[in-house]
C-alpha positions as CSV (number, residue, x, y, z in Angstrom):
1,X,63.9,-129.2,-144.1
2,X,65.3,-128.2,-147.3
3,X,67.3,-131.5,-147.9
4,X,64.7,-133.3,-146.4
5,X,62.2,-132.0,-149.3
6,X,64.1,-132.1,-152.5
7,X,65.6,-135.8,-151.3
8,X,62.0,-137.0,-151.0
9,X,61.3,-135.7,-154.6
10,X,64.6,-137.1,-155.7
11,X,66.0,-133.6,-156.7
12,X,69.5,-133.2,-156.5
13,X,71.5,-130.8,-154.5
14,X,74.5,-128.9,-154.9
15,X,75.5,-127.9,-151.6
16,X,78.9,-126.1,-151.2
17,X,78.7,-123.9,-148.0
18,X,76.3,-123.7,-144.7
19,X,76.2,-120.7,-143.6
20,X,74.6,-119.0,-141.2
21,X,74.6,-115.6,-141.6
22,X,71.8,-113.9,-143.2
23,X,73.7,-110.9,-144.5
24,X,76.5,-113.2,-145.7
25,X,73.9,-115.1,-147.5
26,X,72.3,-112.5,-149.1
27,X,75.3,-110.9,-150.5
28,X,76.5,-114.1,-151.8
29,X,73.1,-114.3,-153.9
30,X,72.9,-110.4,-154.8
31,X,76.3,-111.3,-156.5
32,X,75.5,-113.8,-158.5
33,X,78.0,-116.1,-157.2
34,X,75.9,-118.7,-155.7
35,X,72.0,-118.8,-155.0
36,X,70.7,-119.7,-151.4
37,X,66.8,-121.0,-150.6
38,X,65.4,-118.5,-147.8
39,X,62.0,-117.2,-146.8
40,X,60.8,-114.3,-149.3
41,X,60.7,-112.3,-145.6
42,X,64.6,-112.5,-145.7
43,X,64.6,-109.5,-148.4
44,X,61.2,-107.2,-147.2
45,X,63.7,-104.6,-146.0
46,X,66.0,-104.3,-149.4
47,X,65.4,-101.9,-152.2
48,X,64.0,-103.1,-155.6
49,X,67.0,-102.2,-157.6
50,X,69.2,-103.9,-155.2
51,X,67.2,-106.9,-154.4
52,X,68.5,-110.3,-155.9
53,X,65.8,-112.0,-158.3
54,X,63.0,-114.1,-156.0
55,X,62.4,-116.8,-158.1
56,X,59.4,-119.1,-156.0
57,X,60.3,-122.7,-155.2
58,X,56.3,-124.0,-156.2
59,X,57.4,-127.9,-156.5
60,X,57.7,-129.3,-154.2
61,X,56.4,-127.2,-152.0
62,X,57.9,-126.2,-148.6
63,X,56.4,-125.0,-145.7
64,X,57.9,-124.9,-142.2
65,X,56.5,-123.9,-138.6
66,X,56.7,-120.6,-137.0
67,X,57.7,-120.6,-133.6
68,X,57.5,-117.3,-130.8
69,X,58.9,-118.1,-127.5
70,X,59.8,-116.2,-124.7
71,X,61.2,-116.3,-121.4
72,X,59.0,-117.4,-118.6
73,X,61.9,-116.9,-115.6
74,X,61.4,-112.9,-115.9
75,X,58.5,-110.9,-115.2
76,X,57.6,-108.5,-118.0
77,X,56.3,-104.6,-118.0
78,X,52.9,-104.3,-118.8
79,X,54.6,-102.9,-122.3
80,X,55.9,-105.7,-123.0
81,X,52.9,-107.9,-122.1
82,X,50.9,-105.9,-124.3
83,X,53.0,-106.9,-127.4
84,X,53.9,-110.6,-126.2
85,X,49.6,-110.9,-126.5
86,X,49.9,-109.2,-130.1
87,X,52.4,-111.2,-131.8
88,X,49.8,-114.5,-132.5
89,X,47.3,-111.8,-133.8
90,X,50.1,-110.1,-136.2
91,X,51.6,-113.7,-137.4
92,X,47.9,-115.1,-138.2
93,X,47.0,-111.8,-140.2
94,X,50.1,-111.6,-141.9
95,X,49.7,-115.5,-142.7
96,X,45.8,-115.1,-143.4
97,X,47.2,-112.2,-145.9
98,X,49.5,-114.1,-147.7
99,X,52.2,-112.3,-146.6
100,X,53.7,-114.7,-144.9
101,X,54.0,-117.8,-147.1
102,X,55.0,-121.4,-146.3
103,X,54.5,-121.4,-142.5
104,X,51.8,-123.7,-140.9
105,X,50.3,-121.9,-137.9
106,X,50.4,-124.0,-134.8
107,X,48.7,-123.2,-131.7
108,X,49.1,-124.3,-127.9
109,X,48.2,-124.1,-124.7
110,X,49.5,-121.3,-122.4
């Protein structure tokens, strides 16, 4: 997606590494030795003072498609289907919010 976008714009990248590990990632960019494009939910859990600058990518803008799946080939408690029914509601809030930037909701058919 990323490549995809800043080719169409005709924005140059520098890739050197693809990694993929979050926590690798981050403390790459906490470092300062490289920078890494992520969702701004890839740092909610870090303090302030330790947190890497989030500078916002506005142009051209990015947005990608949230996906929850599940297995179907193992019945669930009633727990768990309780919170499997929750997780559309949650997402859509949190994206109705604008707490959850970037991500086109898609809906289908159970």
């Amino acid at each position: 997606m990323i490549e995809r976008t800043f080719e169409r714009h005709e924005v140059p990248l520098n890739v050197i590494a693809d990694i993929d590990s979050l926590p690798l990632m981050l403390s790459i960019a906490a470092g300062s030795s490289a920078c890494t494009i992520l969702p701004a939910l890839a740092l909610a859990g870090w303090d302030n003072d330790r947190r890497p600058p989030i500078p916002r990518i506005t142009e051209p803008g990015m947005s990608r498609t949230a996906s929850t799946c599940w297995p179907t080939s193992t019945p669930f408690s009633a727990s768990a289907e309780a919170i499997l029914a929750l997780i559309p509601e949650v997402v859509e809030d949190l994206w109705r919010a604008g707490k959850w930037e970037g991500i086109d909701l898609v809906r289908t058919k159970d």
